[in-house]
C-alpha positions in Angstrom: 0.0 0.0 0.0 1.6 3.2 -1.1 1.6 6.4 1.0 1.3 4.2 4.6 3.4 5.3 7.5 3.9 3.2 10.5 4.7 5.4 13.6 4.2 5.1 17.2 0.9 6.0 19.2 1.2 9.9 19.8 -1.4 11.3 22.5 -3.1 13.1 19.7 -4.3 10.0 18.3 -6.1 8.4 21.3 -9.7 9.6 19.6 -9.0 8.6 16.5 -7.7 5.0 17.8 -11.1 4.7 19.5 -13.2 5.4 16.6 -10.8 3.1 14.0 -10.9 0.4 16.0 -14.9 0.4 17.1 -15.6 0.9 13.5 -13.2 -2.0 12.2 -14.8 -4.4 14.7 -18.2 -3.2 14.3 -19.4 -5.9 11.5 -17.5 -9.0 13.2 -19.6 -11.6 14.4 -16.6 -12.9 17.2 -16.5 -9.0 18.5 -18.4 -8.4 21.8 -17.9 -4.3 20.9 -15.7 -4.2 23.6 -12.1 -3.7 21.4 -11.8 0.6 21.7 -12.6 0.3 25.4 -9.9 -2.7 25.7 -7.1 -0.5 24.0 -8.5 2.9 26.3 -7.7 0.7 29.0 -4.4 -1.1 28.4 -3.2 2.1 27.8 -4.3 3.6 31.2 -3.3 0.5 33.1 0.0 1.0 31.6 0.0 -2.3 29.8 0.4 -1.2 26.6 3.4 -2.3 26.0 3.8 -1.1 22.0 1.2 0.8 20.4 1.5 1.7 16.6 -0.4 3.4 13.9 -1.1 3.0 10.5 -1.3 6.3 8.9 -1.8 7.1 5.0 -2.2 10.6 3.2 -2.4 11.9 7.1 -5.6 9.8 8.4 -5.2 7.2 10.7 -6.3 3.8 8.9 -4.7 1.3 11.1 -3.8 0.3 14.8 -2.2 -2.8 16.8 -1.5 -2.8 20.1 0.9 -5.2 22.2 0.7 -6.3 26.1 2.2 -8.3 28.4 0.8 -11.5 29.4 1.8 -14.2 31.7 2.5 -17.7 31.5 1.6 -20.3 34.5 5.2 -22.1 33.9 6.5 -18.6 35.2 7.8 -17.7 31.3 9.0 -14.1 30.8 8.7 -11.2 27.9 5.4 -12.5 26.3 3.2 -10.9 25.2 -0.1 -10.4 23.4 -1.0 -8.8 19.9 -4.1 -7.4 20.1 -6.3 -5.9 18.7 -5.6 -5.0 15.5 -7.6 -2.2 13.3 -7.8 -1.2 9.7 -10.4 0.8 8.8 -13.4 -0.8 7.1 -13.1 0.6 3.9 -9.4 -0.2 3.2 -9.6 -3.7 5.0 -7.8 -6.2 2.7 -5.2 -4.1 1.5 -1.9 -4.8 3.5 -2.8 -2.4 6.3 -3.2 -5.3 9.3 0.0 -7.2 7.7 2.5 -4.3 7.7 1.2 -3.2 11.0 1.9 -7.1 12.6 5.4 -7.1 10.5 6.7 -3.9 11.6 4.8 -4.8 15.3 6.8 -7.8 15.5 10.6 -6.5 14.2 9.6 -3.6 17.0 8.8 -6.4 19.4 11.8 -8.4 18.9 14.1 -5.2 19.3 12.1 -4.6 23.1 13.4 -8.4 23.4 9.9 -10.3 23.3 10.4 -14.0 23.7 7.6 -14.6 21.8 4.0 -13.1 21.1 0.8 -15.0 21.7 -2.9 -14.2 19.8 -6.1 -15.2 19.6 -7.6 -15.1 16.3 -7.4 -16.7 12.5 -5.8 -19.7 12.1 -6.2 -18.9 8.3 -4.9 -15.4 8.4 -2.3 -16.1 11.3 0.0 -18.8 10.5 1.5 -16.6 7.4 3.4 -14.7 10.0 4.5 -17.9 11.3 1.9 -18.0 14.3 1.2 -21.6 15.0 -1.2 -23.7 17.8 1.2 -25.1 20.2 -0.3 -27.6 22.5 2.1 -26.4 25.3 0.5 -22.7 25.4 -3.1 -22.4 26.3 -5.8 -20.1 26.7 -9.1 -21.1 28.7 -12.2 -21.1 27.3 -10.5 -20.7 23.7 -10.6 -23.1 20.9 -7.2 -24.6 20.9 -6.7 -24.1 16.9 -7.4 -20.2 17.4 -4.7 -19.7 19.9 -1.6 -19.1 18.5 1.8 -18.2 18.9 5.3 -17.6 17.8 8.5 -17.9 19.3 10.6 -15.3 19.0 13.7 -16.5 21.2 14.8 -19.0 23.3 12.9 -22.0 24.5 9.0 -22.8 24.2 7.5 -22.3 27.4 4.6 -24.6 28.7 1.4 -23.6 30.5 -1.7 -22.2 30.7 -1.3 -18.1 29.1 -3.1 -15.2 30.9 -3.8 -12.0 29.6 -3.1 -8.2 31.1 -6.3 -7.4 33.3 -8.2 -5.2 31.1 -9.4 -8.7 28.9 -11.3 -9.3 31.7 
């Protein structure tokens, strides 16, 4: 996609966030409406741990946030991608895959050991997110939990979330 820039969250763009990220999960039958108000409060929480825009021709058309989770096996520098916005009408068009590459390289750099998800297990896996019986996440389909190791050793356990999931 020509013209995007991927930049950091700036305070200016909280509103915009909001409103990109309640329209993009507006028409989803797996969204509970609750994805701005997640974002709002990992941010105030102070788990988000890497926030980035997708900007192109000066609008905001794309969002991904990161946070920490933990793992029962007492694993360190996980973390979770999630959500991640493109606006409605330029969904489909590279916006969601250069936010989760540049997400990632940014998330190896901070020294992630690896990145869990919950989501596609068609979209997913081209990033080289995979199931992995060893990670899991209650009450979620094991084929729609995913992860990806970004160094060291797989840990084992059961994976929890920052607070604001709930």
């Amino acid at each position: 996609m020509s013209n995007l820039t991927i930049r950091a969250e700036e305070p200016g763009d909280i509103a915009a966030i909001y409103a990109l990220t309640e329209a993009a999960f507006a028409p989803m039958p797996f969204s509970d409406g609750n994805e701005p108000n997640l974002v709002n409060n990992l941010r105030t929480d102070g788990d988000l741990t890497l926030s980035l825009v997708a900007e192109q021709d000066g609008v905001l058309v794309g969002h991904i946030a990161f946070s920490p989770v933990t793992i029962s096996d007492g694993a360190s520098d996980w973390y979770g991608l999630g959500p991640v916005s493109a606006s409605p009408d330029l969904q489909r068009q590279g916006i969601g895959s250069a936010l989760i590459n540049e997400g990632l390289a940014q998330m190896r750099g901070l020294g992630a050991k690896g990145i869990i998800l919950l989501g596609s297990n068609e979209y997913y896996p081209r990033f080289g997110f995979e199931a992995k019986a060893k990670l899991t996440y209650a009450g979620a389909p094991p084929e729609f939990f995913q992860s990806l190791l970004l160094d060291g050793e797989w840990p084992a356990g059961e994976v929890k979330y920052a607070p604001a999931f709930g």
